[in-house]
C-alpha positions in Angstrom: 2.4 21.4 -25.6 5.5 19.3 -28.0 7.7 17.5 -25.3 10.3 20.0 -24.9 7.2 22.9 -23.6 6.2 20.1 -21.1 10.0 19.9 -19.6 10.6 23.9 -20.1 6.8 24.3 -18.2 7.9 21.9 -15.4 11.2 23.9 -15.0 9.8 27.1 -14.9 7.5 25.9 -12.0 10.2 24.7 -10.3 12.3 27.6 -10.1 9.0 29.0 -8.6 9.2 26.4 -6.2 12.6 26.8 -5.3 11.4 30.2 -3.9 8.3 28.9 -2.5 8.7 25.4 -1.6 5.0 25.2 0.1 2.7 27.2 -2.4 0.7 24.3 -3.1 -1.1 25.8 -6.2 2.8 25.3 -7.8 2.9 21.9 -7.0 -0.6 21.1 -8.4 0.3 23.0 -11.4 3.7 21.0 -11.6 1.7 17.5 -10.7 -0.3 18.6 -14.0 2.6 19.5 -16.2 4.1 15.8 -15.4 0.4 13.9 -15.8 -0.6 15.6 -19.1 3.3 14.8 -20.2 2.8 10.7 -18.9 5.2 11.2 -16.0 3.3 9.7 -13.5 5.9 8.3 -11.1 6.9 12.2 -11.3 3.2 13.5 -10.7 2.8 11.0 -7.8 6.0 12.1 -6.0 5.2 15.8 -6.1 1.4 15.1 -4.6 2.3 12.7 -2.2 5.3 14.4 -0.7 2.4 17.6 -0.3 0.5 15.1 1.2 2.8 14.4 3.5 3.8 17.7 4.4 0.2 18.4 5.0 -0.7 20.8 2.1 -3.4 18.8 0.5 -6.9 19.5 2.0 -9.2 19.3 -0.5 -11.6 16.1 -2.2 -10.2 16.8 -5.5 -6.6 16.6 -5.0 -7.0 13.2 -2.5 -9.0 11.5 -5.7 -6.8 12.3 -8.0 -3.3 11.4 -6.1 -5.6 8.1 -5.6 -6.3 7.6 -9.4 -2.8 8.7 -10.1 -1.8 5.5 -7.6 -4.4 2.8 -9.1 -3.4 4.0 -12.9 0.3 3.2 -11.7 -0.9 0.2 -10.2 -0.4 0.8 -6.9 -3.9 -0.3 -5.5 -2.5 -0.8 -2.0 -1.5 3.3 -2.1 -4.5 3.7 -3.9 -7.0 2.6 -1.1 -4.8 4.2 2.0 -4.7 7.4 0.3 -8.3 7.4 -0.1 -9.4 5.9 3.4 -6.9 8.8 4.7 -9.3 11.5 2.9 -12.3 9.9 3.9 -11.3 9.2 7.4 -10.1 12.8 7.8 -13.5 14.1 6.5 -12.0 15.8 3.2 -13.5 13.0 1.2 -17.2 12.6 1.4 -18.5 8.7 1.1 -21.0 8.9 -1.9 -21.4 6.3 -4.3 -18.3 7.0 -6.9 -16.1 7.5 -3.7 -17.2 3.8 -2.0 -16.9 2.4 -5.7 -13.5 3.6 -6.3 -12.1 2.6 -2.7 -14.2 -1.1 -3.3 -12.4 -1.2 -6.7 -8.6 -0.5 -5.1 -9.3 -2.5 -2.4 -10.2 -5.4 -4.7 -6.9 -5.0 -6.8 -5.2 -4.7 -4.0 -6.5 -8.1 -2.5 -8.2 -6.6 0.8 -11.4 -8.5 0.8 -12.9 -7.0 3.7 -11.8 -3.2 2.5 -13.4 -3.8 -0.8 -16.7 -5.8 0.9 -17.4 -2.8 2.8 -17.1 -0.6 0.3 -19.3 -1.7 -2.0 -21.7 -2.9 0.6 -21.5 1.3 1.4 -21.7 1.6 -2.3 -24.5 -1.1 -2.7 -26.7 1.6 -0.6 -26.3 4.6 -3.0 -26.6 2.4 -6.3 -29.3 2.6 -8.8 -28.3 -0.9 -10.8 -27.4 -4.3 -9.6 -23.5 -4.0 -11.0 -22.0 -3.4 -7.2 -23.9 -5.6 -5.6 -22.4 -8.2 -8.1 -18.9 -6.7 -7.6 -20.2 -7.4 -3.8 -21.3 -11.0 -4.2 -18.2 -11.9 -6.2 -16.0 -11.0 -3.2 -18.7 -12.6 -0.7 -18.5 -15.9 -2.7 -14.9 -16.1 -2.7 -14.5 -14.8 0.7 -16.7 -17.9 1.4 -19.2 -16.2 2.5 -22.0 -18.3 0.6 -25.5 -16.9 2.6 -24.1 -13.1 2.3 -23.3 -13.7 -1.6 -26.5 -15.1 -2.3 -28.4 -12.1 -1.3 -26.3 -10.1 -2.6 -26.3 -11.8 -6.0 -30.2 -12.0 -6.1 -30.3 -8.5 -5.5 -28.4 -7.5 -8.2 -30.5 -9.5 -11.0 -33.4 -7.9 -9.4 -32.2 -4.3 -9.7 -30.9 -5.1 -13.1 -28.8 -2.9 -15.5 -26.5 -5.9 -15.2 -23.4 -6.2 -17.4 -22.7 -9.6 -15.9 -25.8 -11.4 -15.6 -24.6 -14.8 -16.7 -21.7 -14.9 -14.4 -24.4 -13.7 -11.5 -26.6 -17.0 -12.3 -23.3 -18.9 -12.7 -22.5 -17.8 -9.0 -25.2 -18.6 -7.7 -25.9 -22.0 -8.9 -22.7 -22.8 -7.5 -23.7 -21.4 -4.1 -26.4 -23.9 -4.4 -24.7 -26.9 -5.6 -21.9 -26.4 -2.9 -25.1 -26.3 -0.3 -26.1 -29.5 -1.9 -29.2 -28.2 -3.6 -28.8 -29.4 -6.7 -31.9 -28.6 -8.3 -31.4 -25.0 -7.8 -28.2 -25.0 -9.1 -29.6 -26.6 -11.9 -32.0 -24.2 -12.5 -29.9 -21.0 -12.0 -27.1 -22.3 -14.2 -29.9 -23.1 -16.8 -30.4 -19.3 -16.9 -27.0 -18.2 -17.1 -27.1 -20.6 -20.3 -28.9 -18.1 -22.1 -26.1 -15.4 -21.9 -23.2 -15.9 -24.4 -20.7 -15.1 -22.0 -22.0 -17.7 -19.2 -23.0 -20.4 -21.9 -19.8 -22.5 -21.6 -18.9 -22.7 -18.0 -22.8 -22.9 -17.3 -22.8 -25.6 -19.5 -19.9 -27.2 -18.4 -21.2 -27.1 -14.8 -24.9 -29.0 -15.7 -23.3 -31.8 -17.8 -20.7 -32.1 -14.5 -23.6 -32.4 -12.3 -25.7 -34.4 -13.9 -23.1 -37.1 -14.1 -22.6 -36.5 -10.6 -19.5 -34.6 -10.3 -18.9 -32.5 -7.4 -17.8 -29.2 -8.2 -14.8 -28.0 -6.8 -14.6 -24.5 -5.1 -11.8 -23.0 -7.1 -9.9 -19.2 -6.7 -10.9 -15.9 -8.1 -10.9 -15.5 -11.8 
């Protein structure tokens, strides 16, 4: 479609609409028409105002008003649209489901919506890249013990695209415990990932001149 079939497709489904105000496979259609045109604010209004009006009732159309809110970065929507579906049973907690809910939750700054999610997610995963998603918020929800394991368990189920950072965190769990030895040791590992080299680095050379480290906010 050129930009002028996108508006002249949006209007004929709208004098549809006019006529059927309800028919909920017109305002999908028109919700489609505006998202394939980049008129998101428009595609969110026209699902969430079926939402309200109680016309949405299946998995598909909750997840994708929910994407629709997170690409618009509106994580708080985001997350309550998608706790509504899975609270109401139309959404079904699997894996991509308790990801995407962790991941809204986590933009959105709700700590303890995004740990339980991807402690739910943690469950159905198959690599160690939720459970670090997991100890991040853990460690900087200062919840050191519950961070740790989490951590560990995600080098040991590997598949990792953060490994580094995971040794990182954890020597840090252990220096802040006062075990600096371990810290030493984890950090040393994290030294042989390019990503991790400098602030694992920067950590041992702190340390070892007997620096305390400093808890600091989320990156």
């Amino acid at each position: 479609f050129e930009l002028d079939q996108y508006d002249e497709a949006a209007k004929v489904v709208k004098e549809q609409l006019a006529k059927n105000p309800k028919d909920i496979k017109l305002l999908k259609q028109l919700a489609t028409i505006y998202v394939n045109n980049d008129q998101y604010p428009q595609a969110i209004e026209v699902l969430s105002k079926a939402k309200n009006e109680g016309l949405i009732a299946s998995s598909e159309d909750y997840l994708q008003l929910t994407k629709l809110y997170a690409n618009a970065d509106k994580p708080k929507e985001a997350a309550a649209t998608l706790r509504e579906g899975i609270t109401k049973g139309i959404v079904s907690e699997n894996f991509e489901t308790n990801k995407l809910l962790g991941d809204v939750c986590s933009q959105a700054e709700d700590d303890a919506c995004a740990i339980e999610a991807y402690g739910k997610a943690s469950a159905q995963s198959t690599d160690g890249n939720i459970d670090y998603q997991l100890g991040y918020m853990l460690f900087y929800s200062e919840r050191n013990a519950e961070a740790k394991v989490a951590l560990e368990r995600a080098i040991k189920r590997g598949g990792l695209r953060q490994e580094g950072e995971a040794y990182v965190l954890l020597g840090d769990i252990e220096s802040y415990s006062g075990n600096d030895a371990a810290a030493l040791a984890a950090w040393r590992k994290a030294e042989g990932f390019p990503s991790a080299k400098t602030m694992a680095a920067q950590r041992i050379k702190a340390v070892q001149s007997g620096v305390k480290l400093k808890r600091t906010g989320k990156k």
